[in-house]
C-alpha positions as CSV (number, residue, x, y, z in Angstrom):
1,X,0.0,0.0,0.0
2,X,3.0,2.0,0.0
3,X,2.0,3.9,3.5
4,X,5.2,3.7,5.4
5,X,8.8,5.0,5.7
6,X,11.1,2.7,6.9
7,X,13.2,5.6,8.9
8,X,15.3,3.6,11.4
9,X,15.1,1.0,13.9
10,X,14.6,0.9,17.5
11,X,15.0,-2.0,20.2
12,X,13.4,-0.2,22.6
13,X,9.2,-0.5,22.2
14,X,8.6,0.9,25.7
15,X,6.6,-0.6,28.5
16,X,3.2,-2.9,26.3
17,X,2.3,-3.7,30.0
18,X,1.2,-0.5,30.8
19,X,-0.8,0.5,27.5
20,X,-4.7,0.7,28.3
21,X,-7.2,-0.5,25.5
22,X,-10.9,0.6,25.4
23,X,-13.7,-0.3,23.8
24,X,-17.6,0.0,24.2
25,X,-20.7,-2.1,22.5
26,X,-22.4,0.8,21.8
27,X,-19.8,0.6,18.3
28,X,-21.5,0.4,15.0
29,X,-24.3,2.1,13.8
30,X,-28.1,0.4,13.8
31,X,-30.3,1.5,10.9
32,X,-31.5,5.0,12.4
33,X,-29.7,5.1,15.4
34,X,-26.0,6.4,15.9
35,X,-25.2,6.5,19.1
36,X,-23.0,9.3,19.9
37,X,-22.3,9.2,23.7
38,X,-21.6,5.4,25.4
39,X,-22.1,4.9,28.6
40,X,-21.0,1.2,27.8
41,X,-17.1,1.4,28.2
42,X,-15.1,-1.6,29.0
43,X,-11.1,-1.7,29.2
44,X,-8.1,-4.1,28.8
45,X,-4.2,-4.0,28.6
46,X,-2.4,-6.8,26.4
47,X,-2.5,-10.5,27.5
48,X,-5.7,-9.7,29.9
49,X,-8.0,-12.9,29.6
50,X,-10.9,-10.7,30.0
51,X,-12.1,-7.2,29.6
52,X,-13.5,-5.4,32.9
53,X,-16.6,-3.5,32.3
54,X,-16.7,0.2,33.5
55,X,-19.7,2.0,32.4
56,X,-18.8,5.4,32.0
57,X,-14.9,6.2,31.3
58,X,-13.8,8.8,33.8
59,X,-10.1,9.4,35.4
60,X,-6.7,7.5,33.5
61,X,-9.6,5.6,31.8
62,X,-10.2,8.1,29.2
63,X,-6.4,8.4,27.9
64,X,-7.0,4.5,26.8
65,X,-6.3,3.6,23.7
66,X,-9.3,3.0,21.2
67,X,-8.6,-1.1,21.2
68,X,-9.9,-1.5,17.4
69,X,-8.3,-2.9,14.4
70,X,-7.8,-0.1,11.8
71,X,-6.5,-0.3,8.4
72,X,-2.8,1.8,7.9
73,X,-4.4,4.7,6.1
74,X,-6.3,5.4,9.4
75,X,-2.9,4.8,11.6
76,X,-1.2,7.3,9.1
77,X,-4.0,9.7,9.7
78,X,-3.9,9.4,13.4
79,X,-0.2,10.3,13.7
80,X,-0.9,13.3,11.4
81,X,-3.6,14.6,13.4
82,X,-4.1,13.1,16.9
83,X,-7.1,11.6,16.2
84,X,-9.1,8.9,13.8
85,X,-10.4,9.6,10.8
86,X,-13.7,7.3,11.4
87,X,-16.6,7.8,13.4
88,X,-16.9,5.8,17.2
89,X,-19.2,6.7,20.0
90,X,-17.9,9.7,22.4
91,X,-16.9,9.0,26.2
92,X,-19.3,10.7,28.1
93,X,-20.3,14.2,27.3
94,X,-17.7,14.8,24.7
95,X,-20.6,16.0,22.5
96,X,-22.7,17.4,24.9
């Protein structure tokens, strides 16, 4: 797809034991219904058997990671400008 620059290498990929996924159910969009604030938040870090249900993300659970698989061209615009390219359901009232 010709997306990346290989620009160096590094051995160092930092600490994956302390990087915090998040996901909700409320993803997706039903016919007629998008839903735009979830209330359905659950979280995981890598090698977690399970995810752990929170509800609504508040405190260090709002700087999680969006745990979804994307295709490059939305990592590439995600470095660019901080944030995805695609629509996913807000974390409380982000669009209040």
């Amino acid at each position: 797809m010709k997306v990346w620059d290989v620009w160096g290498n590094s051995q160092e990929l930092g600490k994956l034991n302390d990087v915090l996924f998040r996901g909700t159910s409320d993803s997706g969009s039903r016919p007629g219904e998008q839903i735009l604030v979830s209330n359905k938040w659950y979280i995981w870090k890598i090698n977690d058997l399970n995810f752990t249900s929170v509800g609504k993300l508040e405190g260090e659970n709002r700087k999680a990671e969006l745990g979804v698989v994307v295709n490059p061209y939305d990592i590439k615009d995600r470095m660019i400008t901080g944030s995805y390219n695609f629509f996913y359901p807000g974390m409380n009232d982000d669009y209040l």
